[in-house]
N, C-alpha and C positions, 0 to 999 in steps of 0.2 A: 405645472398644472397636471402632465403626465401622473404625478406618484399620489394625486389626489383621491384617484380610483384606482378599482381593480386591477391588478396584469391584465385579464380578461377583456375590461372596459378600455384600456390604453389600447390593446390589439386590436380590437376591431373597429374603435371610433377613430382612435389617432393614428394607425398606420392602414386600414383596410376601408374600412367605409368613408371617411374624414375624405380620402383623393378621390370617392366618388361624390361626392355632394359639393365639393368647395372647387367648381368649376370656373375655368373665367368669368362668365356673367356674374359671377357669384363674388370674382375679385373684382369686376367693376364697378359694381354698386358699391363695392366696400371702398373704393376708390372715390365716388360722388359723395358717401357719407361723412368722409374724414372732409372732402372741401365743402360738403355743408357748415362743417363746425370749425373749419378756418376763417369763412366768409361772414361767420354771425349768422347763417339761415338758420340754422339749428338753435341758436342762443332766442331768435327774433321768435321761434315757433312756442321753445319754450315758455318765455315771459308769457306770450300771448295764451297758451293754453293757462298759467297761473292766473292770469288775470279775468279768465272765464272760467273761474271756479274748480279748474280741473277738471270740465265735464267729460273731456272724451278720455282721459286717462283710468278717470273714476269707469266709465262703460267698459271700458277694455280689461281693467280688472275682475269688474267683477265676469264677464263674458271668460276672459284667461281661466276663472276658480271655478268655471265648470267644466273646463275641458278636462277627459277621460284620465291623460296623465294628472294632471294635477287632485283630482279625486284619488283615483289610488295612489299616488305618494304620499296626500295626510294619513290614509289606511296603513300603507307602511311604515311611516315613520310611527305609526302608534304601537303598532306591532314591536318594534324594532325600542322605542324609549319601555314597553313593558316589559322587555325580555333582556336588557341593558347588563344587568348584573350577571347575566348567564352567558351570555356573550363575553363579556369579560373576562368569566372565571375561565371560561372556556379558553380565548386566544393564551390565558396565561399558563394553564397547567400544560398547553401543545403546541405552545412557542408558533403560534399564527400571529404573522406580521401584519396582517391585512386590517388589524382591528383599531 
């Protein structure tokens, strides 16, 4: 997953900020979630949300597609698909691996 992103982004997510944020409580939960999804909760919460239409899925989505990061990341990525070819030419004539 590391080589997915930046050197830049692997340094500070995956070895500097990553050991502050992913705390015990933070493996414990992740610990109740995997036995939610041994035990069927998770499967049982599922069905139940498809068989009510998706409603709270459909809310959290669209509530998710206002938050700040997600506005500027469609800006950016528009930025980034119109500028594609020069970016390109670019990594190639100076041998940037990052692209």
């Amino acid at each position: 997953m590391h080589r997915a992103v930046s050197d830049a982004a692997e340094y500070g997510a995956g070895y500097i900020a990553g050991k502050r944020i992913v705390m015990e409580q933070t493996k414990d939960e992740m610990k109740e979630i995997f036995r939610d999804i041994e035990n069927g909760t998770f499967a049982k919460k599922w069905m139940d949300e498809n068989k009510s239409g998706r409603a709270k899925m459909n809310a959290w989505r669209e509530s998710a597609a206002k938050e700040l990061c997600e506005t500027a990341g469609a800006r950016v990525r528009g930025l980034y698909s119109k500028n594609l070819s020069k970016i390109s030419s670019y990594c190639i004539n100076f041998g940037v691996d990052f692209c």
